[in-house]
Structure formats: structure tokens, C-alpha cells
C-alpha positions in Angstrom: 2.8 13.2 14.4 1.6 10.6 16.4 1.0 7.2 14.6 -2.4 7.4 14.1 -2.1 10.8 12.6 0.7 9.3 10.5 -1.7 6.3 9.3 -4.5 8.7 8.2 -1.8 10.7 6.5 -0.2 7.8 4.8 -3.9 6.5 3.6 -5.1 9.9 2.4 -2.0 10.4 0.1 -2.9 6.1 -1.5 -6.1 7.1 -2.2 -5.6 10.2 -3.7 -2.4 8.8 -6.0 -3.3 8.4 -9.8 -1.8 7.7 -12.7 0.5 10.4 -14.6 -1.2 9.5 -17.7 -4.9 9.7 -16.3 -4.6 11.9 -13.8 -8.4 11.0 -12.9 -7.7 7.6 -12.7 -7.1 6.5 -8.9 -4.1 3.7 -8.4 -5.6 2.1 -5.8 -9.2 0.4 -5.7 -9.0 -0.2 -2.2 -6.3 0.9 0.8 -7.8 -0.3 4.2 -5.9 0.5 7.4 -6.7 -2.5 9.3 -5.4 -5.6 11.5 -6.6 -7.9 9.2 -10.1 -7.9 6.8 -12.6 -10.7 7.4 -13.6 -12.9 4.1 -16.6 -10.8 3.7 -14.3 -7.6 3.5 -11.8 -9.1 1.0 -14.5 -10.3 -1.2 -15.6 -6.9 -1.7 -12.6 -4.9 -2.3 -11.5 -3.6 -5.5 -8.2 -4.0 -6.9 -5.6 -3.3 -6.8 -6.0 -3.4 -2.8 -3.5 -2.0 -0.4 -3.8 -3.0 3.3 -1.5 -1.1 5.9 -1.2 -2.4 9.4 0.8 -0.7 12.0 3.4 -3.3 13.4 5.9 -3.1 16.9 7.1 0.0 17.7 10.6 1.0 19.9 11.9 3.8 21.4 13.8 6.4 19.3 17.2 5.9 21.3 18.4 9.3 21.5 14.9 10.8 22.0 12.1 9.0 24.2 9.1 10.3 22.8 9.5 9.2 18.9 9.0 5.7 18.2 10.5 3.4 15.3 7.0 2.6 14.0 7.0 -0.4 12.1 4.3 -0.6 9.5 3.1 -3.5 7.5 1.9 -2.9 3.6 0.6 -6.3 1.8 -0.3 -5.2 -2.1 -2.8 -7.7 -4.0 -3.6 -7.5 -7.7 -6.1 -9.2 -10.0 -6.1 -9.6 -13.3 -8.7 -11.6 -14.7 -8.3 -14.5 -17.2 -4.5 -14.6 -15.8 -3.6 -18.3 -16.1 0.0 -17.9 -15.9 0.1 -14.7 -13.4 2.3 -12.5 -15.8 -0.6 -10.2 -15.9 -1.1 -9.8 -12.1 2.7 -9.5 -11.8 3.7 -7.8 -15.5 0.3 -6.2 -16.5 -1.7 -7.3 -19.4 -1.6 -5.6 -22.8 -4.6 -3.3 -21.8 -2.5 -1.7 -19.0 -0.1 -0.2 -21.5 -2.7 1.7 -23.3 -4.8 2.8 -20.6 -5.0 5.1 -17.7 -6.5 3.1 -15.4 -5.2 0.2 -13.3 -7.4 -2.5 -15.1 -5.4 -4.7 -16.3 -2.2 -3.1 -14.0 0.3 -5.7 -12.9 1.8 -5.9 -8.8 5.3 -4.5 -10.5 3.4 -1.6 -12.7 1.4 -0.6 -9.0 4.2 -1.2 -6.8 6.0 1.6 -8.2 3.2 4.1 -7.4 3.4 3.1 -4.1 6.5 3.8 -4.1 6.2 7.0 -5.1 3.7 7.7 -2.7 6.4 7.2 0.0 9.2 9.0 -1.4 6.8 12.4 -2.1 5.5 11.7 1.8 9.4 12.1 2.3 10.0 14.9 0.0 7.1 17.0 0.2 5.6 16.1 3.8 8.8 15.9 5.5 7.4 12.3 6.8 10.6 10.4 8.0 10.1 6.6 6.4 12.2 4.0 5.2 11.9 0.7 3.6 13.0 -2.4 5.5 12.1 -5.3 3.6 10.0 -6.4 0.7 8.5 -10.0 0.1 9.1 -12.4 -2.7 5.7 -11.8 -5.0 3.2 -14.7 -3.7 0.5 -16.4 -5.9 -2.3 -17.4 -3.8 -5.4 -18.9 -5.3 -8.2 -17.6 -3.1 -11.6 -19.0 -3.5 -13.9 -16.0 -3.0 -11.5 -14.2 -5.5 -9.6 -16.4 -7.7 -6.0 -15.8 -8.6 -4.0 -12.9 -6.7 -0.8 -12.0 -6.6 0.5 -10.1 -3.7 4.0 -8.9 -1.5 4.6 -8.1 2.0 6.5 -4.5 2.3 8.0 -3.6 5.8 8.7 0.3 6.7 9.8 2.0 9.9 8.7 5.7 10.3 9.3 7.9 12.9 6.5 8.7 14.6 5.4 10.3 18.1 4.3 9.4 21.7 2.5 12.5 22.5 -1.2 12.6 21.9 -2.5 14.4 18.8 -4.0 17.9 18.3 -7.4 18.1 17.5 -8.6 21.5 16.8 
């Protein structure tokens, strides 16, 4: 799997993830696979919002044609009426009742991403591992208000050869 197979896989799997006790509920409002949104794009999204960015890549050194892909996740949440952030960090008291992820803090969505990667492991057989994590940031943002967001780092093994398209 080449990286950009790997990217589309990695994004399909986000999107589709809900929650185990709203199973129609998505986790994700937004997952963008993207250098970097404009303003414009940002303003728009839905949260929680997921952007992935593939980073530097290196040779596999026992085999030339898989590459260490790097790849950057950076995880924002919203929670409005959050003067203190414990919401966008914690979740507020409607995210233990419901289903959905109104109301879900960075921690409570974090571990869904999580998820995600470790059944991409398990079930996919996609080799990825997690190389660093951010402190939690809050960043007051003026087209959105208060956000909280973290940096994750992960390295997958992905391939040089050119994909198969059928």
C-alpha cells in the first residue's frame, strides 16, 4: 500500500467510526487529509475536526521499497459556552448522556481515534505506531472561538511502488 492508498484508507475508517453507544452517530464532524486548510475551510468544518497530513518519509532499512511514513494528526474540539476549557478537554455533562459528540471533550474523542488505529492494526493488518503526542493546546481562534487541540505523530509502513487501479 502505497501512501496515498494508505491515507484514503486511514480517512475512510475516521469517517465511518461512531460511537458504541449510537452506533449512527459519526465521531468525527470533519477529517480532511490536507497540508494545511485555509481560514475559509476551518470556519466551516464541523467538530470534532481531524486533519491528517502526511509528513517525511525514510527508507525501510532492510527493505528499499517501504518507507517509514511519518504522518501528522492535529485533533480540535469545540464546545460551546466553555469558559474554562474542561468541556473541550473533559466533555460537558451532555456528552455523558448522549450518543453523539456534542458536547464530546478532546480526551472523550481522542480515544476513538485511537481505536481507529489499533483496529487498522488488528483487522487491516496496517503496520502503525504512535511516536509522539502534544501537550493539549488552547487556542482562541477568532472565526471559531475557543478550541482545544493536540498534535499526534505516527510512522506507518508504507510502499514505494505505484498503486493498482483496477
Amino acid at each position: 500500500m502505497n501512501t496515498w492508498q494508505f491515507l484514503g484508507v486511514v480517512k475512510a475508517k475516521l469517517l465511518a467510526a461512531t460511537w458504541a453507544t449510537s452506533p449512527m452517530e459519526p465521531v468525527f464532524g470533519t477529517v480532511k487529509v490536507t497540508a494545511g486548510p485555509q481560514a475559509s475551510g476551518v470556519e466551516r468544518a464541523r467538530f470534532p475536526m481531524l486533519i491528517i497530513a502526511p509528513g517525511d518519509s525514510s527508507a525501510d532499512a532492510n527493505e528499499p521499497k517501504l518507507l517509514d511514513q511519518n504522518v501528522d494528526f492535529r485533533l480540535v474540539t469545540k464546545v460551546a459556552g466553555d469558559a474554562w476549557g474542561e468541556a473541550a478537554l473533559m466533555g460537558g455533562p451532555e456528552s455523558v448522556v448522549g450518543g453523539s459528540s456534542k458536547g464530546k471533550g478532546l480526551l472523550q474523542v481522542e480515544e476513538a481515534l485511537l481505536l481507529v488505529i489499533q483496529d487498522l492494526q488488528q483487522k487491516d493488518g496496517v503496520r502503525i505506531r504512535m511516536l509522539s503526542q502534544s501537550a493539549v493546546q488552547p487556542v482562541e481562534i477568532e472565526e471559531l472561538g475557543y478550541v482545544v487541540l493536540r498534535d499526534y505523530r505516527m510512522q506507518a509502513k508504507t510502499s514505494t511502488a505505484p498503486s493498482v487501479v483496477i
